[in-house]
LUMMI-5874 format. One line per field, with one value per residue (C-alpha): x, y, z; residue in one letter; chain. Coordinates in steps of 0.05 Angstrom, whole numbers, plus 5000, padded with zeros to 4 digits. Layout:
N
x	c(X / ...)
y	c(Y / ...)
z	c(Z / ...)
panu	c(A / ...)
rolum	c(A / ...)
This chain:
399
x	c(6464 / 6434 / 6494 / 6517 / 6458 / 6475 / 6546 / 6606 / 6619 / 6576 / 6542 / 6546 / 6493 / 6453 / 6465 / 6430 / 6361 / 6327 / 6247 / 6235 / 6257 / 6253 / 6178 / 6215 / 6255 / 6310 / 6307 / 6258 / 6301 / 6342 / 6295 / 6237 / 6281 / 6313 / 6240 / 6266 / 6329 / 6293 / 6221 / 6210 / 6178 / 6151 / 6183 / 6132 / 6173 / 6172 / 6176 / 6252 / 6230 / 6168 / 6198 / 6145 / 6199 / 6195 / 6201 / 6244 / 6227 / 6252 / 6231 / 6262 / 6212 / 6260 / 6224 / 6157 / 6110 / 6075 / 6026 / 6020 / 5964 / 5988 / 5991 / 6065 / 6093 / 6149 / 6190 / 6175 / 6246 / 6235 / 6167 / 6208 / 6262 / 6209 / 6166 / 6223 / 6218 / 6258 / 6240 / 6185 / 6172 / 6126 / 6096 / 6067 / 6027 / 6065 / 6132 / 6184 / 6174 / 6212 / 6255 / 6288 / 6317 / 6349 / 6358 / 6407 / 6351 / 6355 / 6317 / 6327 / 6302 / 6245 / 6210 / 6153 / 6083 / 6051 / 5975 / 5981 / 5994 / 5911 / 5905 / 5952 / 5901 / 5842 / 5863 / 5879 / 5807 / 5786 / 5825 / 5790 / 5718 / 5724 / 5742 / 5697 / 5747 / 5721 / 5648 / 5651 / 5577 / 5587 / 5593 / 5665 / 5643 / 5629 / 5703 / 5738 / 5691 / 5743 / 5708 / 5642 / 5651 / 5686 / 5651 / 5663 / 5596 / 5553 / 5600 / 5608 / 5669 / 5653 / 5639 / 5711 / 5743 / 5703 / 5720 / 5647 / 5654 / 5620 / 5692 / 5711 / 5783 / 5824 / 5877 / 5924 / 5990 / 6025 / 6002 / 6050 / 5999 / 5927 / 5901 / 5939 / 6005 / 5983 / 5964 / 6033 / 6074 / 6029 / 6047 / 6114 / 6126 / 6145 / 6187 / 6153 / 6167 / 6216 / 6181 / 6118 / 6095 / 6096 / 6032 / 6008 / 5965 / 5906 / 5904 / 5892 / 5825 / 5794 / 5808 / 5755 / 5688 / 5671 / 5623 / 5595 / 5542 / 5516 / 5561 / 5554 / 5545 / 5604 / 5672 / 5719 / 5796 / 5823 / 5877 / 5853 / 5797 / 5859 / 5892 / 5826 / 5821 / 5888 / 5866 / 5797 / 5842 / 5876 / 5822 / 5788 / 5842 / 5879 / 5946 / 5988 / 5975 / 6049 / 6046 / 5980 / 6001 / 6064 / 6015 / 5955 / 5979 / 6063 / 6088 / 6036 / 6037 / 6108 / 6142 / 6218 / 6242 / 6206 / 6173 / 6161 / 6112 / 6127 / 6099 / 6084 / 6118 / 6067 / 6069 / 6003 / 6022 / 6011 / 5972 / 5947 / 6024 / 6076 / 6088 / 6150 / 6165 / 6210 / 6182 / 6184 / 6145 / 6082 / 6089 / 6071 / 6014 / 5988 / 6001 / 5959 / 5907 / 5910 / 5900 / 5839 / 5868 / 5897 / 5968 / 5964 / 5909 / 5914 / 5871 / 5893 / 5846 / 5771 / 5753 / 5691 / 5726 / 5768 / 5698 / 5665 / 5729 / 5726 / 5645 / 5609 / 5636 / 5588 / 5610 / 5559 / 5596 / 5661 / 5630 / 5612 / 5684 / 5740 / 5783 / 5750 / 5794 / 5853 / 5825 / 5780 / 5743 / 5736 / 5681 / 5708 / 5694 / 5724 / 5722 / 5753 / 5823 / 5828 / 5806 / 5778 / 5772 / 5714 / 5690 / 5689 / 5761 / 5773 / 5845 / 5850 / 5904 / 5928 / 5951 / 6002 / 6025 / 6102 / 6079 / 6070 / 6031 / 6008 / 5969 / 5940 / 5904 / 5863 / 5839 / 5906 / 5942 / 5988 / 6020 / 6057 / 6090 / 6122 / 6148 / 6174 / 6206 / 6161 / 6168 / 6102 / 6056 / 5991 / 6006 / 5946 / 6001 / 6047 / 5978 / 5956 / 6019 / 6028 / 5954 / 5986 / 6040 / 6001 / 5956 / 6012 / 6042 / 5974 / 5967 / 6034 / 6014 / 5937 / 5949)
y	c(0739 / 0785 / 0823 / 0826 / 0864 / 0946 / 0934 / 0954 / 1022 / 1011 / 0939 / 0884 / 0881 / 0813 / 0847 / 0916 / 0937 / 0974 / 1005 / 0935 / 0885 / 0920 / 0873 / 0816 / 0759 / 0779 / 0836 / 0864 / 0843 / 0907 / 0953 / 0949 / 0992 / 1032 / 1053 / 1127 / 1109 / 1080 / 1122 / 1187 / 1207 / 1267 / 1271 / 1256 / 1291 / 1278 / 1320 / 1299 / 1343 / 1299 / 1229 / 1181 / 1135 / 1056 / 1035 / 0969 / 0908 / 0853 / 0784 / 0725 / 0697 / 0649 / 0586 / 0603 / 0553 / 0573 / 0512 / 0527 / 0523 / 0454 / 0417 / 0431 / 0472 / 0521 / 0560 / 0635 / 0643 / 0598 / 0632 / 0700 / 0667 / 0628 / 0689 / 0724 / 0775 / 0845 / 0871 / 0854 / 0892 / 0883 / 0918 / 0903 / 0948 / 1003 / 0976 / 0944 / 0870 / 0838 / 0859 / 0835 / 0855 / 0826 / 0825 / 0897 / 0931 / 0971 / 0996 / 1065 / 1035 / 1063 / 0997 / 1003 / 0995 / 0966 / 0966 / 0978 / 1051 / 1048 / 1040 / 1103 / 1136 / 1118 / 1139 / 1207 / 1211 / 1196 / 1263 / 1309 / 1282 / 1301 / 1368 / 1362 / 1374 / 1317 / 1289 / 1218 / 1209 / 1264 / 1234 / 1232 / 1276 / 1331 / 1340 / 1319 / 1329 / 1290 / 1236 / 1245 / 1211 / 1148 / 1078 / 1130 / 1172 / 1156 / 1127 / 1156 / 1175 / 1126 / 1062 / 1084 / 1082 / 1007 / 0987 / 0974 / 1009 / 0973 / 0992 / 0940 / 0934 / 0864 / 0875 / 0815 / 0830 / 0784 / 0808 / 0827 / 0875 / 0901 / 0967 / 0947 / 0948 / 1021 / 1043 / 1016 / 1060 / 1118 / 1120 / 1113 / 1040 / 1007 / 1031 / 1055 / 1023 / 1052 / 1109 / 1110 / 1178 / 1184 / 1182 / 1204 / 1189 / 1231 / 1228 / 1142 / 1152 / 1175 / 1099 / 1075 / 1071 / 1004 / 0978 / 0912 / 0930 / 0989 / 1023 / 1005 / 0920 / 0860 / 0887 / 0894 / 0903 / 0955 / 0994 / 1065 / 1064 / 1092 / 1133 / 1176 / 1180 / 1216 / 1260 / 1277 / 1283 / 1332 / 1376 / 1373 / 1402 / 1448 / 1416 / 1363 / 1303 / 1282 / 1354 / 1331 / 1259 / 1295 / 1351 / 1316 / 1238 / 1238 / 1285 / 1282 / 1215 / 1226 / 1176 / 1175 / 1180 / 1219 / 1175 / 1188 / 1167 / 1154 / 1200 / 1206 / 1255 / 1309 / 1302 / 1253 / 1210 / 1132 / 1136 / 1055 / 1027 / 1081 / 1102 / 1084 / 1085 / 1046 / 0987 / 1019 / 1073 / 1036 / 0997 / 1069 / 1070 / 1012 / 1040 / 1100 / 1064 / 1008 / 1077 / 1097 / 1145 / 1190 / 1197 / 1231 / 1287 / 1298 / 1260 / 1246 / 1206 / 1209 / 1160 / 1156 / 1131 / 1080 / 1050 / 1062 / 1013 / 0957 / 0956 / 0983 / 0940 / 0891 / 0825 / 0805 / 0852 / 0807 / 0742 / 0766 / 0784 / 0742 / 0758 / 0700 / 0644 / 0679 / 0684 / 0620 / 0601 / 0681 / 0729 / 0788 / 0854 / 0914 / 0983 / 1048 / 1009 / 0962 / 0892 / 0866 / 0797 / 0800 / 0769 / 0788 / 0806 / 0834 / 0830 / 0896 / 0891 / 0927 / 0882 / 0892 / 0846 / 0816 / 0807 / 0879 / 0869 / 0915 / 0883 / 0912 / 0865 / 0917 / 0867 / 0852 / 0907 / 0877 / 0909 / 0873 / 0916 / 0857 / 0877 / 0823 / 0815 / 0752 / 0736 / 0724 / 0785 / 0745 / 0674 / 0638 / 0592 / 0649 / 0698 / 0626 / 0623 / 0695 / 0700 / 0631 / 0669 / 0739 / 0677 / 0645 / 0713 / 0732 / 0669 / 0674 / 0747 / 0745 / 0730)
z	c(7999 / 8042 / 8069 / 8003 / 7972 / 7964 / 7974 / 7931 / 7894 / 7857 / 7879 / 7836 / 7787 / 7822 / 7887 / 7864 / 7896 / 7847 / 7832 / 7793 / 7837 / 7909 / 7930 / 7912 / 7954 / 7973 / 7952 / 7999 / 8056 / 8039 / 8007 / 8059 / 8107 / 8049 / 8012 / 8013 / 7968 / 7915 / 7916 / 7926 / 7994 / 8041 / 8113 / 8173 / 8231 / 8299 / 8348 / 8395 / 8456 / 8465 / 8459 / 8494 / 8534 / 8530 / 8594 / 8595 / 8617 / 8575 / 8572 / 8541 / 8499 / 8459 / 8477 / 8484 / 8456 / 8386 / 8371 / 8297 / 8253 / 8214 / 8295 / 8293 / 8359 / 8346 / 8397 / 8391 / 8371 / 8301 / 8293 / 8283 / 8236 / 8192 / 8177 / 8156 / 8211 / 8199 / 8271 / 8326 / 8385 / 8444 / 8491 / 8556 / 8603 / 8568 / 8572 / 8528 / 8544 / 8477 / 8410 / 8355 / 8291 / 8228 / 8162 / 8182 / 8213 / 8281 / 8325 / 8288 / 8220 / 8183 / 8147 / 8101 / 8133 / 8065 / 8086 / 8159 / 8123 / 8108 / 8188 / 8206 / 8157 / 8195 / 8255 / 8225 / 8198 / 8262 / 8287 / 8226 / 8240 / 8308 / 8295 / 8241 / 8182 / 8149 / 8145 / 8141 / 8110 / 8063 / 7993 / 7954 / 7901 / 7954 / 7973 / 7904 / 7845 / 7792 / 7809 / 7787 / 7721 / 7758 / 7794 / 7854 / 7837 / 7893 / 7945 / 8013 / 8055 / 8101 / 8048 / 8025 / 8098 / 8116 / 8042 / 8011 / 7954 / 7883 / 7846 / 7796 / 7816 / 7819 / 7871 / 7848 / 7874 / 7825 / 7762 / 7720 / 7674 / 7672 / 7720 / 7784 / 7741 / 7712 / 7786 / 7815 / 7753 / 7773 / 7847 / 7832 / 7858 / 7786 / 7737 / 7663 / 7609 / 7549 / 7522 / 7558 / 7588 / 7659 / 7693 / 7764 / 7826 / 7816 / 7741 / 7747 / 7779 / 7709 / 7689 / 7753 / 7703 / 7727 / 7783 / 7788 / 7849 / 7895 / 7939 / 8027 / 8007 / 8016 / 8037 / 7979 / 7994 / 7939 / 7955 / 7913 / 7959 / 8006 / 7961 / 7948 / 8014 / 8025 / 7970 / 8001 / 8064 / 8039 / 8006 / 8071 / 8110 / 8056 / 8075 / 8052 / 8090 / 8107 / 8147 / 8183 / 8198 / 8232 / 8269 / 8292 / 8309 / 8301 / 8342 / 8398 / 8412 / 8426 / 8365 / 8382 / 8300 / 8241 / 8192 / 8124 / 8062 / 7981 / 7936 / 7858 / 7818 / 7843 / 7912 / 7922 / 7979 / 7969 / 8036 / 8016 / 8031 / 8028 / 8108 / 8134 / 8209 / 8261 / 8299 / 8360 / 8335 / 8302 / 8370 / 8401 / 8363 / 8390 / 8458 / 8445 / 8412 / 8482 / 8515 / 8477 / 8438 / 8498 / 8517 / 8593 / 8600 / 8524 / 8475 / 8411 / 8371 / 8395 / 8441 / 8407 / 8339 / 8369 / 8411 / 8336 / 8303 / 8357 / 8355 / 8301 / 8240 / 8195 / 8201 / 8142 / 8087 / 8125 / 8116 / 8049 / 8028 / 7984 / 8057 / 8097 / 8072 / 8100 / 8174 / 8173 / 8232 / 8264 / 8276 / 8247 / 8223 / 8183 / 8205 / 8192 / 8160 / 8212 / 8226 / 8287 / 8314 / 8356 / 8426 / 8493 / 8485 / 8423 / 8378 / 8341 / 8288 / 8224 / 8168 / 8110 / 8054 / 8061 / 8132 / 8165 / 8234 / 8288 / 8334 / 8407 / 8449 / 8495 / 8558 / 8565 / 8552 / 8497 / 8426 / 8371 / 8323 / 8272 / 8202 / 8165 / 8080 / 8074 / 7997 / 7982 / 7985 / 8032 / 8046 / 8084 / 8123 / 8149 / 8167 / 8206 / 8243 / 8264 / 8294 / 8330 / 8359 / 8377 / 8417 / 8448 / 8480 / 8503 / 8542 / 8567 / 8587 / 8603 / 8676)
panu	c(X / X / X / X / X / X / X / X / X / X / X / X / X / X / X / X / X / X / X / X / X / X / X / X / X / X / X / X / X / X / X / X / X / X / X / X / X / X / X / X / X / X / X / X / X / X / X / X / X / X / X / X / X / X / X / X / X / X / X / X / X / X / X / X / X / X / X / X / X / X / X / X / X / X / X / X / X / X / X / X / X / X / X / X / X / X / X / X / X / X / X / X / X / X / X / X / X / X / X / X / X / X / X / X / X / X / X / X / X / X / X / X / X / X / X / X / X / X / X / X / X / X / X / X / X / X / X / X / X / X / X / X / X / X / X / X / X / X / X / X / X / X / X / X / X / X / X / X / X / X / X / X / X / X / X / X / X / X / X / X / X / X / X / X / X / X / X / X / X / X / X / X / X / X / X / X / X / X / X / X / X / X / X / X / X / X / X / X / X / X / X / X / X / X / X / X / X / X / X / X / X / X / X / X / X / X / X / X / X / X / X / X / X / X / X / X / X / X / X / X / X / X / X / X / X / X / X / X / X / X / X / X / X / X / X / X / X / X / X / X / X / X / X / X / X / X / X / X / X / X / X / X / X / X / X / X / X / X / X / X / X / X / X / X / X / X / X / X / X / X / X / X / X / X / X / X / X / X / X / X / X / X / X / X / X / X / X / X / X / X / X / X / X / X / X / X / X / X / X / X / X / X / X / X / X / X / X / X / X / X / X / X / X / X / X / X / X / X / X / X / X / X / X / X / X / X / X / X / X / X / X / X / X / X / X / X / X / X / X / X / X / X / X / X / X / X / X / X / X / X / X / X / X / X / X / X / X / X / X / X / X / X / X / X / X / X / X / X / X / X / X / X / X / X / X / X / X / X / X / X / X / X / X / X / X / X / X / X / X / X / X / X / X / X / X / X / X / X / X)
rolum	c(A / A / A / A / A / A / A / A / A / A / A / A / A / A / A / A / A / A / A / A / A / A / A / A / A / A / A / A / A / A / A / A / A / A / A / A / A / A / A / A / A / A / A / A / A / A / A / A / A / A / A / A / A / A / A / A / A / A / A / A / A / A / A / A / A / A / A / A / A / A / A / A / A / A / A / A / A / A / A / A / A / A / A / A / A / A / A / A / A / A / A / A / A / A / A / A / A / A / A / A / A / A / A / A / A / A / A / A / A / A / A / A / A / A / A / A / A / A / A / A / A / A / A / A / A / A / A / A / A / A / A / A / A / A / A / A / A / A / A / A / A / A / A / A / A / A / A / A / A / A / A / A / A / A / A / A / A / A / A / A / A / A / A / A / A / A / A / A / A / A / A / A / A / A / A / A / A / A / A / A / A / A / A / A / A / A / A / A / A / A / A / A / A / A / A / A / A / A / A / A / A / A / A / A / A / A / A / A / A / A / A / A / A / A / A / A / A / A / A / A / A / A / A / A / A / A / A / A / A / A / A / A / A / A / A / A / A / A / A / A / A / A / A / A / A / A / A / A / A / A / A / A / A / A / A / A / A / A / A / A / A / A / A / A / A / A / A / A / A / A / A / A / A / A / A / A / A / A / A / A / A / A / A / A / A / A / A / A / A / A / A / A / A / A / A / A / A / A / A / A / A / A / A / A / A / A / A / A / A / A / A / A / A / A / A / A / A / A / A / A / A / A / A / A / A / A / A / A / A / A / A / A / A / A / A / A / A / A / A / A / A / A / A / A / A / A / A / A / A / A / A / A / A / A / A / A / A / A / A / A / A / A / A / A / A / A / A / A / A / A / A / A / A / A / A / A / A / A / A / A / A / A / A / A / A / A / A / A / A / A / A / A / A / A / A / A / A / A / A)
């Protein structure tokens, strides 16, 4: 069915992608790498006369061992088609040791990040503390005084960047109604119902009244903890954040397409999920991140932030979180928008629902870059068996 969807002139009605069925199977398998037809976004541009090269030196990883989760073993080559994989690219001391695609993406395909969008976000906080743009200890209210009135009053820049916020916000990605529904229709992502005004971004955070406990205890995963954060973002640096996304991480780290972002119907960017970039691309991330933020003499990201991410999280507000049943079993820690499996070797990785991975494996100088149309949003079992197959190339690597 998959070929079939967006074909025709026009498609077939059961073959259409459209804003209320694009996060669903199969759906997704189209719209993932199509987000700009269907929502409205802001360009992220690169910059074509500094292209960072991919050196080539490909592998055949087809029959790699993956010993799954369940005591199964799977060759890496059914690991990729039973997480429904749209693209996967990996990268070994800097060069490009594997890739795949399917489901009609290319190398050249912009997918949707989901959450790994919230990571790209940290990263360019990072940038604006160290030029001290942005104060990450400064409270909310400071930079966008809306709030006040909201569960937000009190909270810090940095409680909303390690997600330890005392927001009252269930972040159930299959309900089909209640303040997750109104915050989708508001960013643009569902479609409003017959006759009902259309909302925005900025104007939803008057609903956030509710707290249930002090700001800076357990980690809490809500997505609008992002979205403000784009907002204070932009405050901060008195430009759109697409433009400083493209200006301060894009364009120097030398990303080989533009990228882009969805938007509301005033231009907020839906910094949570919306970024869109090829997999080669997030897999340069990785690369610059591998390299401590520093892409040849220039640095990028502060070294200092990216030490900060890999050591200064609180594995107690972890261990304290609703998120431990999906990595059972690991020391872990939240920092900044990006997870970290501690240890003597730490795994860094960005995570996104439908199965959006970066991971960068620092001892061993390894990046995955995986984005995937899984059809259910977070799925314990598929989570399980992608950390099994991040393990099995690092073994295979490590030496």
């Amino acid at each position: 069915m998959v070929a079939r969807l967006m074909e025709g002139f026009p498609p077939a009605p059961q073959s259409q992608v459209t804003l209320a069925n694009w996060r669903q199977t199969p759906f997704n398998q189209w719209a993932f790498h199509h987000v700009r037809e269907i929502i409205a976004s802001a360009d992220i541009p690169h910059d074509p006369s500094g292209v960072r090269e991919l050196k080539p030196a490909p592998r055949d990883l087809g029959h790699l061992p993956v010993p799954m989760p369940d005591g199964r073993t799977l060759p890496f080559s059914q690991f990729i088609d039973a997480s429904s994989t749209d693209g996967i690219v990996i990268l070994h001391k800097s060069a490009l040791f594997f890739e795949q695609y399917g489901n009609g993406m290319t190398a050249r395909s912009p997918h949707i990040l989901m959450s790994v969008s919230k990571s790209m976000l940290g990263l360019l906080a990072g940038v604006l503390a160290g030029q001290r743009v942005l104060d990450v200890e400064r409270l909310v209210t400071d930079y966008v005084p809306e709030v006040a009135r909201t569960a937000y009053a009190g909270a810090t820049v940095r409680q909303l960047l390690d997600m330890r916020t005392g927001l009252v916000f269930d972040e159930n990605y299959l309900a089909t109604e209640g303040p997750i529904i109104e915050y989708r229709k508001s960013t643009g992502w569902n479609p409003l119902a017959p006759d009902e005004a259309p909302s925005d971004l900025r104007s939803f955070y008057r609903h956030l009244t509710e707290a249930d406990r002090p700001h800076g205890g357990r980690f809490h995963y809500i997505s609008v903890n992002t979205d403000l954060l784009g907002w204070i973002i932009e405050r901060a640096a008195g430009r759109r954040y697409a433009d400083l996304m493209s200006d301060l991480i894009w364009q120097p780290m030398g990303a080989a397409e533009s990228a882009y972002i969805t938007v509301d119907r005033l231009g907020a960017p839906r910094c949570a999920g919306g970024m869109c970039t090829t997999t080669r691309d997030l897999a340069r991330v990785g690369q610059l991140i591998l390299e401590r933020g520093a892409r040849g003499t220039r640095q990028i990201i502060p070294e200092s932030w990216i030490a900060d991410i890999l050591k200064d999280g609180d594995p107690a507000a972890w261990n304290a979180s609703s998120f431990v049943e999906y990595f059972p079993g690991l020391d872990m820690h939240y920092r900044a928008k990006w997870y970290v499996e501690r240890g003597s070797a730490p795994l860094l990785f960005g995570y996104g629902i439908h199965g959006q991975n970066l991971f960068i494996d620092p001892a061993n100088q390894i990046v995955m870059a995986k984005f995937s149309s899984q059809a259910p949003p977070m799925d314990a079992d598929l989570m399980g068996a992608t950390r099994a197959a991040v393990m099995a190339v690092r073994n295979a690597l490590s030496g």
